[in-house]
Backbone as JSON, one array per atom type, in Angstrom:
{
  "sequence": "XXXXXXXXXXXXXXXXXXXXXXXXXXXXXXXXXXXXXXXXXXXXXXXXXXXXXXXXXXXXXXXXXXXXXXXXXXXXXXXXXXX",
  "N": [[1.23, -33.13, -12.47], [0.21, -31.3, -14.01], [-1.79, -29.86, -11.67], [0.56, -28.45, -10.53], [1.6, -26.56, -12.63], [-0.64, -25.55, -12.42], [-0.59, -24.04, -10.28], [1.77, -22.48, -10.24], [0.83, -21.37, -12.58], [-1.12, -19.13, -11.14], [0.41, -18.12, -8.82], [2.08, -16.61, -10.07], [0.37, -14.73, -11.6], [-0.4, -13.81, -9.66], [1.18, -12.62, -8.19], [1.84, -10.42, -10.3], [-0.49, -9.01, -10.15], [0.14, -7.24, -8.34], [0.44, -5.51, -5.03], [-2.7, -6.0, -2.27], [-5.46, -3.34, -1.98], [-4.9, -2.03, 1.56], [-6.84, -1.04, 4.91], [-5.78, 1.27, 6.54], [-4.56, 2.42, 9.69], [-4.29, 6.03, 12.12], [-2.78, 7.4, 14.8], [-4.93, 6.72, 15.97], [-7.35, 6.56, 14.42], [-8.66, 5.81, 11.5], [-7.43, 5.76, 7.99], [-7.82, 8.23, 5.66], [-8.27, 9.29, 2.24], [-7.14, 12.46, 1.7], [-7.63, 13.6, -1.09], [-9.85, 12.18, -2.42], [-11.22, 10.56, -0.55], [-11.0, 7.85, -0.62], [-10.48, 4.61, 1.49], [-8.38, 2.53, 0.68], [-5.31, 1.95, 0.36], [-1.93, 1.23, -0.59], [1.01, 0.4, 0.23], [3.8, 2.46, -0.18], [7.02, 2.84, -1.57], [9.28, 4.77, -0.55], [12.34, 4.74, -0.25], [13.84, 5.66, -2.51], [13.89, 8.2, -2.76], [14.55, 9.23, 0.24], [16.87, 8.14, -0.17], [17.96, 9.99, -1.71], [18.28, 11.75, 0.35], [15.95, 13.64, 0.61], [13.81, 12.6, 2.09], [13.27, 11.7, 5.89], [12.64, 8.9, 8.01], [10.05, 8.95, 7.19], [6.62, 7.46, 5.93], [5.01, 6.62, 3.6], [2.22, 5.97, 1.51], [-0.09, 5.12, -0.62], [-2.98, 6.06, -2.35], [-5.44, 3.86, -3.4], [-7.94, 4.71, -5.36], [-7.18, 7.16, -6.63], [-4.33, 7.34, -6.46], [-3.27, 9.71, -5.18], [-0.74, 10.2, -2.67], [0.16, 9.84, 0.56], [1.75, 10.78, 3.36], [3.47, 10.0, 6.36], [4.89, 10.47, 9.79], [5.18, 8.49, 11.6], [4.9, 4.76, 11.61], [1.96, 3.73, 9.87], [-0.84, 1.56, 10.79], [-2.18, -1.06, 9.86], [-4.95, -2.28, 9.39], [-7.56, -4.12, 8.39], [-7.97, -5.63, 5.33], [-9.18, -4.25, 2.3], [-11.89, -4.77, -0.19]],
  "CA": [[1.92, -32.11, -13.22], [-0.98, -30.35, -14.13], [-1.75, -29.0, -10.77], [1.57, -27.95, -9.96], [1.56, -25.95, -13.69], [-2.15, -24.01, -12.28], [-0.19, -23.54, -9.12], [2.52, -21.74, -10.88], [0.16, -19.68, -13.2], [-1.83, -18.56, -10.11], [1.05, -17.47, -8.11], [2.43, -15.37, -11.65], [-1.23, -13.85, -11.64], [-0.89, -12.98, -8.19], [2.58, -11.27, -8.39], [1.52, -9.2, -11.3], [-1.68, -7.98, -9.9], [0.56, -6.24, -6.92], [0.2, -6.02, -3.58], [-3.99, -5.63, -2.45], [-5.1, -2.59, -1.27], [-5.14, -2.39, 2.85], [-6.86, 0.15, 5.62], [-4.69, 1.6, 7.78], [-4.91, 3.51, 10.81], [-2.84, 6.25, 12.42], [-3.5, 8.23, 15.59], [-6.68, 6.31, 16.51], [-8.82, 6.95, 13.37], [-9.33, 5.61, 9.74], [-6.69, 7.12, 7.34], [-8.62, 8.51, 4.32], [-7.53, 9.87, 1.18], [-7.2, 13.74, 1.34], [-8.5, 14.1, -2.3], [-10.98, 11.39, -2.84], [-12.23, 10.4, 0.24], [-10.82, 6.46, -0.6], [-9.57, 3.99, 2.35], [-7.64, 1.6, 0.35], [-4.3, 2.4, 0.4], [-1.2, 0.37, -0.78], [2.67, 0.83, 1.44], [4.77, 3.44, -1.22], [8.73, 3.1, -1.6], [10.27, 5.96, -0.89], [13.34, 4.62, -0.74], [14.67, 6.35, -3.37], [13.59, 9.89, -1.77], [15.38, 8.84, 1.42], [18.26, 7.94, -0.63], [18.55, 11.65, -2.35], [18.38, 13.2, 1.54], [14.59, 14.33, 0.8], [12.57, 12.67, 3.43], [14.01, 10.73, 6.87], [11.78, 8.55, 8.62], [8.7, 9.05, 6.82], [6.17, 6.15, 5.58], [4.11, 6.76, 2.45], [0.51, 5.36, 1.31], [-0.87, 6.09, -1.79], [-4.24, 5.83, -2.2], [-5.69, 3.1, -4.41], [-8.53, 4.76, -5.86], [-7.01, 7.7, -7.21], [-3.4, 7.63, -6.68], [-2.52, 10.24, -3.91], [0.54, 10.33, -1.68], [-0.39, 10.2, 2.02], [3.07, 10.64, 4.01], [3.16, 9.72, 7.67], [6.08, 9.92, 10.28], [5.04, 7.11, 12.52], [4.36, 3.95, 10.54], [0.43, 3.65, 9.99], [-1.01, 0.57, 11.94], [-2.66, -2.24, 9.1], [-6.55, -2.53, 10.35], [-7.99, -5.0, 7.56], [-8.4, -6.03, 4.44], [-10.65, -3.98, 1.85], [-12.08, -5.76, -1.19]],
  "C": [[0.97, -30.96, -13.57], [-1.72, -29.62, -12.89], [-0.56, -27.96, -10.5], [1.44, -26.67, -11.48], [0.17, -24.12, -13.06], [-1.53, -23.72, -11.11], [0.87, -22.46, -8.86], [1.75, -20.64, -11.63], [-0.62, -18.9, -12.06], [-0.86, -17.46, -9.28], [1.73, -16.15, -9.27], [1.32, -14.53, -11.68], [-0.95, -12.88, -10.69], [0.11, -11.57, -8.05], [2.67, -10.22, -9.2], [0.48, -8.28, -10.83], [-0.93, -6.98, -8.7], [-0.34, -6.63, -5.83], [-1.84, -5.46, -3.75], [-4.25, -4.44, -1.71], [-5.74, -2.46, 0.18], [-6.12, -1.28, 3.38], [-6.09, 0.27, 6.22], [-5.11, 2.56, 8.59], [-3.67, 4.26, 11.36], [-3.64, 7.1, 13.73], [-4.71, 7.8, 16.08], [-7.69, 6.21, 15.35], [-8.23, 6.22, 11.96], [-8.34, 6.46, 9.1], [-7.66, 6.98, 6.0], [-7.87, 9.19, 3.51], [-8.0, 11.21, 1.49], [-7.84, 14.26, 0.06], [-9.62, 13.72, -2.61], [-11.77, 10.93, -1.68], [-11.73, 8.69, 0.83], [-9.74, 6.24, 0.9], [-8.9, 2.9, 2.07], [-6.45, 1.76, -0.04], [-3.23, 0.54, 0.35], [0.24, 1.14, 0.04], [3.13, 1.54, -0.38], [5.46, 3.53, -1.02], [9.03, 4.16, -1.31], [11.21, 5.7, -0.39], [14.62, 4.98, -1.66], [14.84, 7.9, -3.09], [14.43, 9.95, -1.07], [16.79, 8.41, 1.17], [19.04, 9.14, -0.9], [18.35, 12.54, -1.23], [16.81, 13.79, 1.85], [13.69, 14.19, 1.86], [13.62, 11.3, 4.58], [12.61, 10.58, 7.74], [10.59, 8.62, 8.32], [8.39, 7.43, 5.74], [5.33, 6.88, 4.61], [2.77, 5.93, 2.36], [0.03, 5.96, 0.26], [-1.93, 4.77, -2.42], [-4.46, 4.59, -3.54], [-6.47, 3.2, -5.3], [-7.93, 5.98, -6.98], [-5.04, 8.21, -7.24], [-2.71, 8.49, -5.68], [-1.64, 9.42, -3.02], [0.13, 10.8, -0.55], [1.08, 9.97, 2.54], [2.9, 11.06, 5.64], [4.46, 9.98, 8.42], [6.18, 8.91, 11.07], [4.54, 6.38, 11.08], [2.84, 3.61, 10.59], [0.32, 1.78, 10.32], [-2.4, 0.19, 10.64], [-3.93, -2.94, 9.86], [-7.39, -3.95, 9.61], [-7.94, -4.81, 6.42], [-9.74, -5.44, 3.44], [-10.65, -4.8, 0.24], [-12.02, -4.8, -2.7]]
}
């Protein structure tokens, strides 16, 4: 019982901390943040954009260090894992 309990708070931990943040690639190269420079980027909903008509077919990325909005029309291509 007591495993199953730390197996439960772990996975609650995990789901709160959000997703981790990835590199991605687009076009051949390294996507970098336009403001900061950062390559850790998390996937961004816009879903709700695409709902109000604003954007079709576009993929989002916003940066993990400082927050920027990177918007793509091909979907960016998931290279590894940054820490």
């Amino acid at each position: 019982m007591n495993k199953t309990i730390k197996a439960i708070r772990r996975g609650v931990e995990a789901a709160l901390a959000g997703p981790r943040p990835q590199s991605f690639q687009a076009g051949g190269k390294t996507i970098t943040c336009s403001h900061c420079g950062g390559e850790g980027f998390v996937p961004f909903d816009l879903e709700k954009w695409a709902a109000q008509g604003l954007l079709h077919q576009q993929y989002g990325l916003e940066c993990s260090a400082c927050g920027h909005l990177e918007l793509f029309t091909r979907k960016p291509i998931e290279i590894e894992t940054t820490v």
